[in-house]
ZASEDO-73784 format. One record per residue (C-alpha): residue number from 0; residue in one letter; x, y, z. Coordinates in Angstrom, 2 decimals. Layout:
+-----+------+---------+---------+---------+
| pos | code |       X |       Y |       Z |
+-----+------+---------+---------+---------+
| NUM |    A |       X |       Y |       Z |
...
+-----+------+---------+---------+---------+
//
This chain:
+-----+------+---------+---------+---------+
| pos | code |       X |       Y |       Z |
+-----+------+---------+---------+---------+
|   0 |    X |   -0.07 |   54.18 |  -46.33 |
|   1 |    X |    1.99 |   51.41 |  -44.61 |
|   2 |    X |   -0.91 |   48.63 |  -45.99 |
|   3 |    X |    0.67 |   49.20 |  -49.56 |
|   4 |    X |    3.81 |   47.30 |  -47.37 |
|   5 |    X |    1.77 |   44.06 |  -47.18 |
|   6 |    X |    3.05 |   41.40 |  -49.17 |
|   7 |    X |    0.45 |   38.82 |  -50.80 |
|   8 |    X |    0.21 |   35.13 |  -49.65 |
|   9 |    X |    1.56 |   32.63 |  -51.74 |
|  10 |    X |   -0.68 |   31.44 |  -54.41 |
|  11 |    X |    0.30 |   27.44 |  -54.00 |
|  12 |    X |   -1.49 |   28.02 |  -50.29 |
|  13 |    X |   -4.52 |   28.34 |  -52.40 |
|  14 |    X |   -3.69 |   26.05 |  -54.55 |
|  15 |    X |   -3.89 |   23.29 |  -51.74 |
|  16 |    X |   -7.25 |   24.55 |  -50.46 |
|  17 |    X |   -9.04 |   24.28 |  -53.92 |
|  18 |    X |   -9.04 |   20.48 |  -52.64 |
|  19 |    X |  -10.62 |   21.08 |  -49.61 |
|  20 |    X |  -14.44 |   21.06 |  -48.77 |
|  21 |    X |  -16.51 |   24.12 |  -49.96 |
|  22 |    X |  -17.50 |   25.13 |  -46.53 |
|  23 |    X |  -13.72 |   25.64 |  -44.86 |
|  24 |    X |  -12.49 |   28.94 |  -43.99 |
|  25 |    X |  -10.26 |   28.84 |  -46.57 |
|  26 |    X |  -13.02 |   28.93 |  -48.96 |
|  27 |    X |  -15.07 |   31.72 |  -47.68 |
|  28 |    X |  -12.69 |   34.51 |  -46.50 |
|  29 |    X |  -11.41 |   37.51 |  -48.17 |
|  30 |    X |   -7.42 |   36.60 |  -49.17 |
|  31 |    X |   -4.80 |   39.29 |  -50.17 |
|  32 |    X |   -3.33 |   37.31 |  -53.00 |
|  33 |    X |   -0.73 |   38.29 |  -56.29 |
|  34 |    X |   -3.86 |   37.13 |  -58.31 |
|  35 |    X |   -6.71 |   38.65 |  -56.87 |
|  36 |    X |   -5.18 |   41.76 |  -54.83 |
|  37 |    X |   -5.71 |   43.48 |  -51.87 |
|  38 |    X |   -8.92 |   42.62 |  -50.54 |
|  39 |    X |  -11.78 |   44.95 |  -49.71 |
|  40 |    X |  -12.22 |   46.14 |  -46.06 |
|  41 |    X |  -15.84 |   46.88 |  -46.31 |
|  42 |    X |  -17.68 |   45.06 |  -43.78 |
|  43 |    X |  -14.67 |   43.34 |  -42.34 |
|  44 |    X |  -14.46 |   42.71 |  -38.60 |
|  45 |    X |  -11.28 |   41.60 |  -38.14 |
|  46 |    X |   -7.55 |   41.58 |  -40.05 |
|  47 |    X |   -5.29 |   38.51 |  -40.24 |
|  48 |    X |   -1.73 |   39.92 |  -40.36 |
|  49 |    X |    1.81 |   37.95 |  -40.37 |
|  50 |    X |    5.00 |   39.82 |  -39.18 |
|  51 |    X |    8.21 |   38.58 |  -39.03 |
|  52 |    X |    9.91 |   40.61 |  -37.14 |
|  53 |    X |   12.14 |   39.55 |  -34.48 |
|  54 |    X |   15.65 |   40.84 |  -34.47 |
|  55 |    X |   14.35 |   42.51 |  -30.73 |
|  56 |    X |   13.75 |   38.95 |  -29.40 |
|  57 |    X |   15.51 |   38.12 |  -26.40 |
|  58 |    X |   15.83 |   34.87 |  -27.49 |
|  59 |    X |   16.96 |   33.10 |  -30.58 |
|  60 |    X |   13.29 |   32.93 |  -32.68 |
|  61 |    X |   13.04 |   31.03 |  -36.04 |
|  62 |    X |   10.97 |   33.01 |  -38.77 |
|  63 |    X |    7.69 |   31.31 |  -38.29 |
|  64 |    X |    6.80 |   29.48 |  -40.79 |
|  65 |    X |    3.00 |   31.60 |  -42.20 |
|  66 |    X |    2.16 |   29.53 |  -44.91 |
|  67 |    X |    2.31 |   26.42 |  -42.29 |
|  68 |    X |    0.15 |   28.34 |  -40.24 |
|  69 |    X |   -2.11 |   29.48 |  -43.17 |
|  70 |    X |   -2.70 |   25.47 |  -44.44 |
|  71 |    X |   -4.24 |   24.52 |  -41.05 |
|  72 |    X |   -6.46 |   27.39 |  -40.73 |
|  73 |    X |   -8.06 |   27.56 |  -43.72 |
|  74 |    X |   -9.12 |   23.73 |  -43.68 |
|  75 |    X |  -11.15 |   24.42 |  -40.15 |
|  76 |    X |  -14.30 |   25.03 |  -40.48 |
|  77 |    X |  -16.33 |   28.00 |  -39.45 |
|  78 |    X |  -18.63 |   28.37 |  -37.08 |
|  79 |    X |  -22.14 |   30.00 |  -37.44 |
|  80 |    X |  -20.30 |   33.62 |  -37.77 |
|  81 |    X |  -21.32 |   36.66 |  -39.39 |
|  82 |    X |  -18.27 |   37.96 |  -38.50 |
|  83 |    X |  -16.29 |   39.02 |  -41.64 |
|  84 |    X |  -12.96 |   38.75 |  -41.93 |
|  85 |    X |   -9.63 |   38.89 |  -44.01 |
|  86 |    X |   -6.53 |   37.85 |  -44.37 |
|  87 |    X |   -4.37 |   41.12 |  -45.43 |
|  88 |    X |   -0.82 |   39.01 |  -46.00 |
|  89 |    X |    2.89 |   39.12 |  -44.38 |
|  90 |    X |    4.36 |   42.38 |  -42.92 |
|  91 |    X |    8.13 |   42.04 |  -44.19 |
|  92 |    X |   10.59 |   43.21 |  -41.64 |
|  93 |    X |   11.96 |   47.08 |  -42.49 |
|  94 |    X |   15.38 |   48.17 |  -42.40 |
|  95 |    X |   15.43 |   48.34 |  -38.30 |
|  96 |    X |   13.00 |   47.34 |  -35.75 |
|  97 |    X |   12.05 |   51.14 |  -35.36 |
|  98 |    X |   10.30 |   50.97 |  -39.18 |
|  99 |    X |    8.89 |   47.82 |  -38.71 |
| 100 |    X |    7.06 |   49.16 |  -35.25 |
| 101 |    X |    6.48 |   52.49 |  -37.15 |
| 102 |    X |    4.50 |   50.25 |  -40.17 |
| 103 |    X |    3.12 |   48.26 |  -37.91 |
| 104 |    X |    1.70 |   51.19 |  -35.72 |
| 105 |    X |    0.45 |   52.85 |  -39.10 |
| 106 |    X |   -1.56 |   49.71 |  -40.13 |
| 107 |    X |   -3.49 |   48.89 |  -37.17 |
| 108 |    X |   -4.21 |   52.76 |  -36.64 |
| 109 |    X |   -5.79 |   52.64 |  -39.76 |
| 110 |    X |   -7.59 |   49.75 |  -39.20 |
| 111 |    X |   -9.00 |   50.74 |  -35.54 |
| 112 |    X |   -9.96 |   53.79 |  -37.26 |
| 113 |    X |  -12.54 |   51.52 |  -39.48 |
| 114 |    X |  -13.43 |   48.95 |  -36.48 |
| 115 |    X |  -11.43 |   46.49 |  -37.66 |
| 116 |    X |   -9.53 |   44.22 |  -35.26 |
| 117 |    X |   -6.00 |   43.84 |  -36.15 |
| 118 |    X |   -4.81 |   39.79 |  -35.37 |
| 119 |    X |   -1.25 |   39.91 |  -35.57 |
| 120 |    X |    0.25 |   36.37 |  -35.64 |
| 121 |    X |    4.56 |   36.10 |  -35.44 |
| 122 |    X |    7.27 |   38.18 |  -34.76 |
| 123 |    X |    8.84 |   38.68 |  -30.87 |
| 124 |    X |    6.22 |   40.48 |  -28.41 |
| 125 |    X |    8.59 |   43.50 |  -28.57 |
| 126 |    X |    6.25 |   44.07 |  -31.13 |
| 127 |    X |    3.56 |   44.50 |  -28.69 |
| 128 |    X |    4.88 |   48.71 |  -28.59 |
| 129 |    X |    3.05 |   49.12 |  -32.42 |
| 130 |    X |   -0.25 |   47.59 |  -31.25 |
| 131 |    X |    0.44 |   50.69 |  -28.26 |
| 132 |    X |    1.68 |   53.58 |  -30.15 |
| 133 |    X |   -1.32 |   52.69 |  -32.55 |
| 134 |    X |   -3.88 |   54.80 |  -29.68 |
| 135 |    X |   -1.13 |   57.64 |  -29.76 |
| 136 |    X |   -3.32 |   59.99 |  -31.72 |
| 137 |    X |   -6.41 |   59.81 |  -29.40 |
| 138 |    X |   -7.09 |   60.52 |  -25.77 |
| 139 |    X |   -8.59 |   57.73 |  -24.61 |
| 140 |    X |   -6.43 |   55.56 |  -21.71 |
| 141 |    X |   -5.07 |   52.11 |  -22.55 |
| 142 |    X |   -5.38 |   48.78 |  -21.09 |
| 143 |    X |   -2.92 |   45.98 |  -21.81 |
| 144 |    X |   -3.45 |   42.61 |  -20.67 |
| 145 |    X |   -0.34 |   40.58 |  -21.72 |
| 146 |    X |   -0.59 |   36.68 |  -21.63 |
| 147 |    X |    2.80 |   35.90 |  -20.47 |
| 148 |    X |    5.36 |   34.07 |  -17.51 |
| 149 |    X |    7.03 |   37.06 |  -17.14 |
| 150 |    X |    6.20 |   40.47 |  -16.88 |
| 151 |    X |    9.00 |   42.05 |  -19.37 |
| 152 |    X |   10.43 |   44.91 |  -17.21 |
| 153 |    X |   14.01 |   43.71 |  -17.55 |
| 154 |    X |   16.34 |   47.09 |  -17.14 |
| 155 |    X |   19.38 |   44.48 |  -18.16 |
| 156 |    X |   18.95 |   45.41 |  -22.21 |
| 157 |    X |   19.78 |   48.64 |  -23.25 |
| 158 |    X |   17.82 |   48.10 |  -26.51 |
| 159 |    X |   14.07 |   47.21 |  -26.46 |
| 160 |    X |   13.64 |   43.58 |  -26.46 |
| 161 |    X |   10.75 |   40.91 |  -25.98 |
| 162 |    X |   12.09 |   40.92 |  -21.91 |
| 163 |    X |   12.00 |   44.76 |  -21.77 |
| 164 |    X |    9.46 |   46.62 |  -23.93 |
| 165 |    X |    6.65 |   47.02 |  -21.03 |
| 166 |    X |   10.07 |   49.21 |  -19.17 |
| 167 |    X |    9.78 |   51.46 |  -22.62 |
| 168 |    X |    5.73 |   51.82 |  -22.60 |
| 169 |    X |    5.63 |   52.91 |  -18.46 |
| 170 |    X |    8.62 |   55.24 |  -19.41 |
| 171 |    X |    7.59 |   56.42 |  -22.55 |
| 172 |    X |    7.12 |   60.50 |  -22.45 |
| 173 |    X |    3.00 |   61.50 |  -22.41 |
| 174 |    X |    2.43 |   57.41 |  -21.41 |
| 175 |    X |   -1.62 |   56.74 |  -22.39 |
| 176 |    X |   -0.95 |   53.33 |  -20.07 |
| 177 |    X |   -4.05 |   53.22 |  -17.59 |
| 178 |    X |   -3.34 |   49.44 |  -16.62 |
| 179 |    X |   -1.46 |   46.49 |  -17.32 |
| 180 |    X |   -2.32 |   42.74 |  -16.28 |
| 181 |    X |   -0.47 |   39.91 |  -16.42 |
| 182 |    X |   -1.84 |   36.74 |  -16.48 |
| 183 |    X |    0.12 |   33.52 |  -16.11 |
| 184 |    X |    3.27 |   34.68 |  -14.43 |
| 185 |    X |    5.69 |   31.77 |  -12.78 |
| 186 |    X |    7.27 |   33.58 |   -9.67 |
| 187 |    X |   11.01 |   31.93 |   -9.74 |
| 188 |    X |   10.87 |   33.66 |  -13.41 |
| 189 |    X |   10.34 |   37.10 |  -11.74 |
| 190 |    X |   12.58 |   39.08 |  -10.25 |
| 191 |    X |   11.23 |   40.51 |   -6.72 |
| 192 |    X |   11.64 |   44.28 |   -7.71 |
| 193 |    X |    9.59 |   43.56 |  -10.62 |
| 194 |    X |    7.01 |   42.48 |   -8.51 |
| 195 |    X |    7.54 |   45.71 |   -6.56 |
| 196 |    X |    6.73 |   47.57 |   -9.50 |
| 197 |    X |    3.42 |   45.77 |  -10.24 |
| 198 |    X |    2.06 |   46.66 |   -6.40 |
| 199 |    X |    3.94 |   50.57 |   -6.42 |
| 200 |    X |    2.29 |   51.41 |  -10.00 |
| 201 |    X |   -1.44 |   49.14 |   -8.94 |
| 202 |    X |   -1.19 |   46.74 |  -11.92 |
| 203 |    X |   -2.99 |   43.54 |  -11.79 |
| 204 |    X |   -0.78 |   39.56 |  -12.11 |
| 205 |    X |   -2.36 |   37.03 |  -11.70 |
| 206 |    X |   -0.24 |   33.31 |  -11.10 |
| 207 |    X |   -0.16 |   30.87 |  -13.46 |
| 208 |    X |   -1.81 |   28.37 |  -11.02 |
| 209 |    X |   -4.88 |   30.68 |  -10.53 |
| 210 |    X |   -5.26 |   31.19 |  -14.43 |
| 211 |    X |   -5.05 |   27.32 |  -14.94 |
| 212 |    X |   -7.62 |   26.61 |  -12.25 |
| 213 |    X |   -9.85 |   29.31 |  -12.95 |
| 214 |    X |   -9.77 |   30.36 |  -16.63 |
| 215 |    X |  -13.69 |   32.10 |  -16.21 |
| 216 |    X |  -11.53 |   34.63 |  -13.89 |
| 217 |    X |   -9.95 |   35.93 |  -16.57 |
| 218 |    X |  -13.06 |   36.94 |  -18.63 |
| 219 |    X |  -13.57 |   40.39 |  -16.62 |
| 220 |    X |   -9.79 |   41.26 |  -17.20 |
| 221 |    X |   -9.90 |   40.86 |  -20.97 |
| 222 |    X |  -13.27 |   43.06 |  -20.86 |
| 223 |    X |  -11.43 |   45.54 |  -19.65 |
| 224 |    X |   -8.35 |   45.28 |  -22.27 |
| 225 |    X |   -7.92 |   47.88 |  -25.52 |
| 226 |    X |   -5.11 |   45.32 |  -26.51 |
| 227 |    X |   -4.39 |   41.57 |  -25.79 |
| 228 |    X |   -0.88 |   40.52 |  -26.16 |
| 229 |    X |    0.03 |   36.72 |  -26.26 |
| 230 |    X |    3.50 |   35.55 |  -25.29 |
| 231 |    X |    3.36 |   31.97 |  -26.88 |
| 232 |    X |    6.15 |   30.98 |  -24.90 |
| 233 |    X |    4.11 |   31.25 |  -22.25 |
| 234 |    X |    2.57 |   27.82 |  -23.04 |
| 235 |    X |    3.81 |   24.00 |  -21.58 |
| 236 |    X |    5.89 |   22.46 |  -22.90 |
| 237 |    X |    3.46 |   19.32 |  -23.42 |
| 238 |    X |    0.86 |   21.63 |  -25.01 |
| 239 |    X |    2.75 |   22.64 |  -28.09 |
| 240 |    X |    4.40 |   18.93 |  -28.83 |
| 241 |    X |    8.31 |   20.89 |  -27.79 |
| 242 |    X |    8.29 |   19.52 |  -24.38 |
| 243 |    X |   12.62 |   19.59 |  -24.90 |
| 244 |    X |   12.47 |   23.15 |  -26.09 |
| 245 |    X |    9.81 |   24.52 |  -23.96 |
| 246 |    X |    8.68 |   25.03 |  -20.47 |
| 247 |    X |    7.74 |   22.37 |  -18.01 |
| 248 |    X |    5.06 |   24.73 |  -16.38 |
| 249 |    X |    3.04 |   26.84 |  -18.29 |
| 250 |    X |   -0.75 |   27.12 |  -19.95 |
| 251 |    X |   -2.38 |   24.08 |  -21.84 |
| 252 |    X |   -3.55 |   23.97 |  -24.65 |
| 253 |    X |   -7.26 |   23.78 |  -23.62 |
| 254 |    X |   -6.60 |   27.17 |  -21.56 |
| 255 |    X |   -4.70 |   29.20 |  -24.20 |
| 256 |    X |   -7.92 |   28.41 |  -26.41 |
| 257 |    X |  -10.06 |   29.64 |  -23.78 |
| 258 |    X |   -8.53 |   32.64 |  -22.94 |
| 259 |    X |   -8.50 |   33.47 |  -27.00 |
| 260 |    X |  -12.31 |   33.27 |  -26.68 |
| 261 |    X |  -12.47 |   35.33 |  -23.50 |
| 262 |    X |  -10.29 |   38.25 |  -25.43 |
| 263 |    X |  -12.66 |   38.22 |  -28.48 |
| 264 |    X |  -15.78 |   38.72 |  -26.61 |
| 265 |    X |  -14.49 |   41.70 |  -25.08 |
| 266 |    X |  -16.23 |   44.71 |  -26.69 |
| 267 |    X |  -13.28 |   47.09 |  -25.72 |
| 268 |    X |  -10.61 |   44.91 |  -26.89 |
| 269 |    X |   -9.72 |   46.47 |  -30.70 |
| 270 |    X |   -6.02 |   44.49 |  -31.09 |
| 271 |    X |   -4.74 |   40.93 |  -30.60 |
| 272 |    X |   -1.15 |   39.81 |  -30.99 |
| 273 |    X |    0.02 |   36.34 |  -30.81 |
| 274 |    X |    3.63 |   36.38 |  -30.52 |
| 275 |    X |    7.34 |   34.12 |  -29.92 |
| 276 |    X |    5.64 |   31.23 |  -32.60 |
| 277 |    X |    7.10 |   27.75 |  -32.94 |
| 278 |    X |    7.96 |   26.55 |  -35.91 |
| 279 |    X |    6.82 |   22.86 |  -35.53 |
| 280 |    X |    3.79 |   20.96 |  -37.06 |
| 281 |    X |    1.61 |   20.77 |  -34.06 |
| 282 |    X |    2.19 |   24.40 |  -32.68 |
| 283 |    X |    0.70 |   25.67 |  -36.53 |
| 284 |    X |   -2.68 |   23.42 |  -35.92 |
| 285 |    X |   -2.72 |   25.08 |  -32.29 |
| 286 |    X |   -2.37 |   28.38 |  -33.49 |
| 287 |    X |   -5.00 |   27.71 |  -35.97 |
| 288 |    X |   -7.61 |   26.50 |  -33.00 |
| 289 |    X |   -6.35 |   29.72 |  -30.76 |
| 290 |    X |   -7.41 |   32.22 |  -34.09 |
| 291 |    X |  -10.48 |   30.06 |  -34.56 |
| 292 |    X |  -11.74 |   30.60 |  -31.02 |
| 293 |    X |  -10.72 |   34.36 |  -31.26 |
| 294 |    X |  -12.76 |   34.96 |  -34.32 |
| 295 |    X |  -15.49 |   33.03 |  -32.22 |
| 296 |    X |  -15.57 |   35.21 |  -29.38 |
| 297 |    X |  -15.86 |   38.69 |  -31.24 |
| 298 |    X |  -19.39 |   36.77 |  -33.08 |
| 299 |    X |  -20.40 |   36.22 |  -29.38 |
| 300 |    X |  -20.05 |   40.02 |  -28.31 |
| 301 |    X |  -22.62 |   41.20 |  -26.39 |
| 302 |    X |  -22.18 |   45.11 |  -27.34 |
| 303 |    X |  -22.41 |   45.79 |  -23.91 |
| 304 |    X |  -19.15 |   48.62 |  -23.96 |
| 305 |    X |  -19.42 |   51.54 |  -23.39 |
| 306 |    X |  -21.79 |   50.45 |  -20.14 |
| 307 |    X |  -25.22 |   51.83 |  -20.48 |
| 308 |    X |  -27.26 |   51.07 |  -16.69 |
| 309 |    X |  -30.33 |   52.86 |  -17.18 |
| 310 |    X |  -32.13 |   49.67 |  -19.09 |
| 311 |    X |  -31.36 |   45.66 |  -19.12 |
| 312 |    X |  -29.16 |   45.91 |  -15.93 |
| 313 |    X |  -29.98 |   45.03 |  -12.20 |
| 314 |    X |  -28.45 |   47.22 |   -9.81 |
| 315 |    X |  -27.41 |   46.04 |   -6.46 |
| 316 |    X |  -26.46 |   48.12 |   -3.51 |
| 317 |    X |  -24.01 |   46.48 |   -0.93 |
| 318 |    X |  -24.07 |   48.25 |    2.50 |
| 319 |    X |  -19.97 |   47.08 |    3.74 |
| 320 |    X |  -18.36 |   48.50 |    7.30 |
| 321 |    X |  -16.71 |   51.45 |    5.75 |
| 322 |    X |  -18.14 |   51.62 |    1.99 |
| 323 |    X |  -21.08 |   51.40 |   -0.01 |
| 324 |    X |  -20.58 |   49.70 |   -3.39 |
| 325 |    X |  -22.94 |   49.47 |   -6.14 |
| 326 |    X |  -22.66 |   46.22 |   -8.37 |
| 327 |    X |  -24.61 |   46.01 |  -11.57 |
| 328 |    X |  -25.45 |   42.32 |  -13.65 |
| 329 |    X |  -26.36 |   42.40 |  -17.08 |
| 330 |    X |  -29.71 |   40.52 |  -18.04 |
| 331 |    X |  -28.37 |   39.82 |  -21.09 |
| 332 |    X |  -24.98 |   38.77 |  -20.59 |
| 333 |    X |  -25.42 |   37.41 |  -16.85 |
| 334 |    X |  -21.83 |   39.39 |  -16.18 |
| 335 |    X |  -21.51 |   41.93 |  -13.41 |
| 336 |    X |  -19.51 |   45.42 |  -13.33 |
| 337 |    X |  -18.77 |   47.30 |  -10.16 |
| 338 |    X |  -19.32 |   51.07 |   -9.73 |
| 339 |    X |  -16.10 |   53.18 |   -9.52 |
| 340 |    X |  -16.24 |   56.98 |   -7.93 |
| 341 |    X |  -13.33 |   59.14 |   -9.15 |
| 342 |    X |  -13.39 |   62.41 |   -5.91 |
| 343 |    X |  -11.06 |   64.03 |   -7.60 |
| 344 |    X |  -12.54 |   64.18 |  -10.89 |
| 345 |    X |  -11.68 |   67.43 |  -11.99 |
| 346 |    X |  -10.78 |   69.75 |   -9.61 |
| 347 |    X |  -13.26 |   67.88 |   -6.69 |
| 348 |    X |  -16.30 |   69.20 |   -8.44 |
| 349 |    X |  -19.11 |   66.69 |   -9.76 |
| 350 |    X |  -17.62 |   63.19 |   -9.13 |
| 351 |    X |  -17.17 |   61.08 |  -12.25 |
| 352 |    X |  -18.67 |   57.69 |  -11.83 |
| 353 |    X |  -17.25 |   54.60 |  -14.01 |
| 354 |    X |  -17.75 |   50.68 |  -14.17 |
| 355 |    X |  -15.24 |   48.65 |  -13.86 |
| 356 |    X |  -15.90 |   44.49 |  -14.78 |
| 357 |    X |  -15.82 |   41.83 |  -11.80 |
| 358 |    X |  -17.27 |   38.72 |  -11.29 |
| 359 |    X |  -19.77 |   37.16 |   -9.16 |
| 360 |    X |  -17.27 |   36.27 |   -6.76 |
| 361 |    X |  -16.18 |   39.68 |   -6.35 |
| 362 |    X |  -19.90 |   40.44 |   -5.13 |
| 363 |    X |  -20.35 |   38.00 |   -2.95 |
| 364 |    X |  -17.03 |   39.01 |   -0.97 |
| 365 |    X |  -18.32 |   42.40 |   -0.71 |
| 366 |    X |  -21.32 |   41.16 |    0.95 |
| 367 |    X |  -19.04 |   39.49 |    3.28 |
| 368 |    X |  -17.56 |   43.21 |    4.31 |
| 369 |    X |  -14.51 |   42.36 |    2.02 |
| 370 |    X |  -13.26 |   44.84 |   -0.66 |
| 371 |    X |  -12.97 |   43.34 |   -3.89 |
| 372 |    X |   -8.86 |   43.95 |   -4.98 |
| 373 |    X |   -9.43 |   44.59 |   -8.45 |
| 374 |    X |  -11.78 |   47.66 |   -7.12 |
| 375 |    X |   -8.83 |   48.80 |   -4.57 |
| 376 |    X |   -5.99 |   49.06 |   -7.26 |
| 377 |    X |   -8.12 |   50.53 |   -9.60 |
| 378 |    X |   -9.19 |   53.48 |   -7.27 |
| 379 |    X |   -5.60 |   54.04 |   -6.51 |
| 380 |    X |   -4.74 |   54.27 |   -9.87 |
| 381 |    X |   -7.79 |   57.05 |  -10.76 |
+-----+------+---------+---------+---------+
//
């Protein structure tokens, strides 16, 4: 099994904890160590992973620095979680790319396969193909909402590459890809036939100006999502301290930490990457906050997925010009889902009805005879 591939921590990161308050994280989770082993997965909710693999990366990336990383987290304190969760060690780089994906892709099957959440912190977002091929061996559809500027359909590289490895899931023989959403995009980084491609295949992007002023909007797409993928590059320049190496334009600090907490509520959402790391002091007590409020959001899960109507929902019916929809709010959760009708469910008999997440918004524009979009390009793509 490719876990036997997981190298332990360092024991002097350890060492520097044992100096640190008894109530840290660092004190209280489960730590794959050369001392005290691989730890046990019973009970565990979620699985702290490092990778290193890069050599896919279309640009230059510095091995991130884990143990950095590792320091800062373990010296935050947690919140009131019952959430357990360990920290399985470093995922070396194999001999290519392909058997790093291929280890990768064994791991967090195996751990879905227990309800475990895989975290996977470093390496390039190439990487982001493993977390996919992981839901190979079942039938259920897959949702990817990638956290990124750019959409990464470059055709320019003829090998797989952080720009390009969305191209290789859409083409990928027997594709499982329902939907993909982008959130964050900056439109004089994409090209105008990528954008084509998002409105030919119904995919969801979403500007980086609408995430920024809106970061709530985001909660229904991550609801939706079997796997989050986070392009770190994707954030300002002035939110990771690298202002000279990064991006003028991109998402803040504040929002990044947000939108971690909006992916770990979701009850679909089973794998989280965090990828394209900086190697600099402040960007390690970032990523620390960004895990922290992941971890956070899968204690405050509502196990409200799969959708069950028939008790603790209000249904509403909205009569539009051409349409009836059917909204439903959760009295638990306060957050609404939208009825979906699939006529061609097999063969035209007995239509199959699904819900698909919205917000409040998205109600209250159907009561003003508009159709919500995210309901349009999802009937197009059933």
């Amino acid at each position: 099994m490719a876990l036997d591939f997981l190298q332990p921590i360092d024991d002097t990161v350890l060492g520097i904890t044992s100096l640190l308050p008894k109530q840290v994280i660092g004190k209280s989770i489960q730590i794959h160590t050369e001392r005290n082993g691989f730890p046990s997965l019973k009970d565990a909710r979620v699985a702290l992973i490092g990778v290193s693999e890069s050599r896919n990366s279309y640009y230059p990336v510095e091995e991130y620095d884990m143990e950095a990383f590792r320091r800062e987290f373990y010296q935050l304190y947690p919140g009131n979680w019952t959430v357990d969760f360990v920290d399985l060690g470093n995922l070396p780089s194999g001999e290519t790319t392909e058997d790093t994906y291929w280890a990768l892709k064994d791991i967090c099957q195996h751990l879905r396969q227990v309800q475990i959440i895989p975290l996977i912190l470093g390496g390039s977002q190439d990487l982001t193909i493993a977390l996919y091929r992981a839901f190979e061996k079942g039938t259920q559809w897959v949702n990817i909402v990638s956290v990124d500027n750019r959409f990464d359909f470059s055709q320019e590289e003829e090998l797989i590459s952080g720009r390009s490895y969305m191209s290789e899931i859409i083409m990928e023989q027997n594709s499982r890809l329902n939907n993909f959403t982008n959130l964050g995009y900056q439109s004089y980084l994409i090209a105008q036939e990528e954008l084509d491609l998002m409105d030919k295949l119904f995919f969801e992007c979403h500007r980086l100006g609408k995430v920024l002023d809106e970061p709530a909007y985001t909660e229904p797409v991550f609801r939706e999502a079997d796997i989050a993928s986070f392009d770190m590059k994707v954030l300002s320049g002035l939110a990771d301290g690298s202002f000279s190496n990064g991006m003028p334009n991109g998402i803040d600090s504040r929002t990044v930490c947000a939108l971690s907490r909006y992916a770990g509520i979701s009850d679909r959402l089973s794998m989280v990457g965090f990828f394209d790391l900086k190697n600099i002091p402040v960007f390690h007590k970032l990523l620390a906050q960004v895990v922290w409020y992941f971890i956070e959001g899968v204690e405050c899960r509502f196990d409200e997925y799969p959708v069950l109507t028939s008790e603790g929902f209000k249904k509403y019916t909205v009569a539009m010009s051409d349409r009836e929809l059917i909204f439903y709010k959760s009295e638990k959760s306060k957050r609404w889902w939208m009825e979906m009708t699939n006529e061609s469910y097999l063969d035209n008999k007995k239509p199959a009805n699904t819900l698909l997440s919205c917000t409040h918004q998205d109600y209250l524009d159907a009561c003003k005879d508009e159709l919500p979009e995210r309901w349009w390009k999802a009937s197009k793509r059933n």
